[in-house]
C-alpha positions in Angstrom: -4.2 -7.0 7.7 -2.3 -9.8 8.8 -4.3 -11.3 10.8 -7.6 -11.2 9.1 -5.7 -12.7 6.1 -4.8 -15.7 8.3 -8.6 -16.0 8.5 -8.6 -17.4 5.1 -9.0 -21.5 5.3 -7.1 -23.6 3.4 -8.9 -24.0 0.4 -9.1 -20.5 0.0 -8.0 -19.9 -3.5 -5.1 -17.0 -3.7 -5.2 -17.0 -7.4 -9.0 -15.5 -7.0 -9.5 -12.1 -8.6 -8.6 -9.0 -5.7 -11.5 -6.7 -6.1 -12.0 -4.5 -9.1 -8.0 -5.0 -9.5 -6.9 -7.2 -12.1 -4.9 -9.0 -10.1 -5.2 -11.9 -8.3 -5.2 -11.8 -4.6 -1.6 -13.5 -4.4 -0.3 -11.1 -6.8 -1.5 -8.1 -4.9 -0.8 -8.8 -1.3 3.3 -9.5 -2.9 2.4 -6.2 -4.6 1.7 -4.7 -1.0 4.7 -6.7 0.4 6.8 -4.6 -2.6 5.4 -1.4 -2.0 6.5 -1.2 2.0 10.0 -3.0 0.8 10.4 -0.2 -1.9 9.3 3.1 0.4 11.9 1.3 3.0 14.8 1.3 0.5 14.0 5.0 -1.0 15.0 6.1 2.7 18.1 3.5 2.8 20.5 5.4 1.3 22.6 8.0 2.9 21.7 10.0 0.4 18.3 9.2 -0.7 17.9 10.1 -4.5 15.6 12.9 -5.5 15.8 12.1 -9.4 14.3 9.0 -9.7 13.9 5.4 -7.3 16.2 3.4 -5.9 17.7 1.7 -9.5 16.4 -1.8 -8.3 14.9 -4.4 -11.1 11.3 -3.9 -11.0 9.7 -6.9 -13.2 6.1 -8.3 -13.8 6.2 -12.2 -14.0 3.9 -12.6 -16.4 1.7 -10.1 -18.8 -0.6 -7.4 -16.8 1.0 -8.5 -13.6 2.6 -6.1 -10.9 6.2 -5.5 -11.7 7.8 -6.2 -8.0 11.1 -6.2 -6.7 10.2 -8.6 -4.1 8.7 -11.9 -4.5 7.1 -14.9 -2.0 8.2 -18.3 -2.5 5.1 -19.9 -4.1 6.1 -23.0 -2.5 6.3 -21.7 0.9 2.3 -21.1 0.4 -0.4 -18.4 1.9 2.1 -18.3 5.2 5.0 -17.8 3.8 3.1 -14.9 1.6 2.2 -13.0 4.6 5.9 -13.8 6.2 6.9 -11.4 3.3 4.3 -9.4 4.1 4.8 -8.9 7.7 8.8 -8.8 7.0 8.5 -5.7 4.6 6.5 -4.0 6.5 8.6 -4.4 9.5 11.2 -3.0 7.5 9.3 0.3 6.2 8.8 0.8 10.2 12.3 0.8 10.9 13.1 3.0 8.3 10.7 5.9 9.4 11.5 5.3 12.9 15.2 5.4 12.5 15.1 8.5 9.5 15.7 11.8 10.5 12.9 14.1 10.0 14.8 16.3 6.8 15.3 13.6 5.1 13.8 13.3 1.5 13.4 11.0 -1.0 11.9 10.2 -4.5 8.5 9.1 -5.0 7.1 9.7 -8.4 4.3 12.2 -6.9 7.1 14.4 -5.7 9.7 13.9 -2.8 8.7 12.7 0.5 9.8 12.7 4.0 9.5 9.0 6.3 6.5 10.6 7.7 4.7 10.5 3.6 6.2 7.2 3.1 4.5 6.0 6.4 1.0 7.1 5.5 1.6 5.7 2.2 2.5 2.7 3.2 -0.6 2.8 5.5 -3.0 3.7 2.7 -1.3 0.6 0.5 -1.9 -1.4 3.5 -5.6 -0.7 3.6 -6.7 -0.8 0.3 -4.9 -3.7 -1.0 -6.4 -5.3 2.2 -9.9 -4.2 1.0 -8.7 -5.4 -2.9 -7.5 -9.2 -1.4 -10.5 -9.5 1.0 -13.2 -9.0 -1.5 -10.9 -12.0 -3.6 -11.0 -14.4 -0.7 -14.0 -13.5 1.1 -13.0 -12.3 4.0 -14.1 -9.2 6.4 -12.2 -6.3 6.2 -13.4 -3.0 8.8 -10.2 -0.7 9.2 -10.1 1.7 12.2 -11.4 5.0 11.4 -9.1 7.0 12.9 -6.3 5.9 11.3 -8.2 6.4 7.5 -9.0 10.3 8.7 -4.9 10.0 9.7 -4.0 9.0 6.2 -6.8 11.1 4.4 -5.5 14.2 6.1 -1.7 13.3 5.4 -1.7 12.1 1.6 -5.6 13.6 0.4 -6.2 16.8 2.0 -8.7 18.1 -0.7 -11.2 15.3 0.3 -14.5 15.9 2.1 -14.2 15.2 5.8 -17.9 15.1 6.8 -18.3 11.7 5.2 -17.1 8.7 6.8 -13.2 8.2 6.6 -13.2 4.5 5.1 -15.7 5.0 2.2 -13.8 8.5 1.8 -10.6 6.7 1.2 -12.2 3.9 -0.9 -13.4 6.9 -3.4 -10.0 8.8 -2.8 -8.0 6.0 -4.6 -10.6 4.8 -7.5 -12.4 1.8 -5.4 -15.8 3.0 -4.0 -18.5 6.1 -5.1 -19.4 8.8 -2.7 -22.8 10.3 -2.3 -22.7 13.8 -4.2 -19.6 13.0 -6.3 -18.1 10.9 -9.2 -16.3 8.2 -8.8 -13.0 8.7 -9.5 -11.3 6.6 -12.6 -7.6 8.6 -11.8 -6.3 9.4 -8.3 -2.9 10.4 -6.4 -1.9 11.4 -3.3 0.0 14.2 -2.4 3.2 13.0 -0.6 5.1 15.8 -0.5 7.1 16.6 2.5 5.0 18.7 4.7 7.8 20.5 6.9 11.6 19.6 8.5 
């Protein structure tokens, strides 16, 4: 995601609209940047809470916005946006790497093990990539075999014999699917699957 985001010129203009989101494309790539930051610090504690997140101050900064934890410097520009990107990221790896396997901790769609707060970082990952391309422009192809990874982990109800990236798209509200509804409402199903 990275990468492809460095794609965008310099007078590509952030504060563009991210997809169907109401967002702009700044506003969700911090939002991703938060999301990988916040599964990291739900597995930080020694004893991860099962009640409720991490108690850290999560604000919008202005009406309609995403409330984040974690903000980019506006000043350090498109760069320093995917710094933070990379950075939080970086830190969600370490976590599942370095989290032993019976660990759980909150998410609000029921407790999770590092293994469900990998994939969901991976399906944030994915779809806000899809959300911020469409905003500047930009191509954005994910690898199949790791949307049939995340499908299986967090969405094992949906169909398999369509392809995994438009399946995903539908799964989480962005895209139809020949012979169903688009969905208006989604979750995933994070819960710990063993350990």
């Amino acid at each position: 995601m990275v990468r492809t985001l460095r794609l965008a010129d310099g007078g590509a203009d952030w504060d563009a609209r991210a997809g169907s989101l109401e967002w702009t494309c700044w506003e969700t790539v911090e939002h991703l940047a938060d999301d990988l930051f916040a599964y990291a610090a739900q597995l930080g504690p020694a004893r991860p809470p099962l009640d409720g997140p991490v108690p850290f101050l999560w604000e919008p900064r202005r009406p309609g916005g995403p409330a984040n934890v974690t903000y980019a410097d506006r000043k350090a520009g498109p760069a320093g946006l995917l710094q933070v990107l990379e950075a939080c990221g970086a830190m969600l790896a370490a976590m599942v790497r370095v989290t032993p396997p019976g660990v759980r901790a909150h998410h609000v769609f029921g407790a999770s093990d590092a293994e469900g707060f990998a994939a969901m970082g991976v399906v944030e990952t994915l779809v806000h990539a899809h959300d911020a391309t469409q905003g500047l422009g930009l191509p954005w192809d994910p690898p199949p075999e790791l949307c049939r990874r995340v499908l299986r982990r967090l969405f094992p109800d949906a169909p398999t014999a369509t392809p995994a990236w438009t399946t995903l798209l539908w799964a989480t509200g962005r895209g139809g699917l020949p012979g169903r509804e688009r969905l208006t409402s989604w979750r995933w199903y994070g819960a710990a699957t063993g350990g």
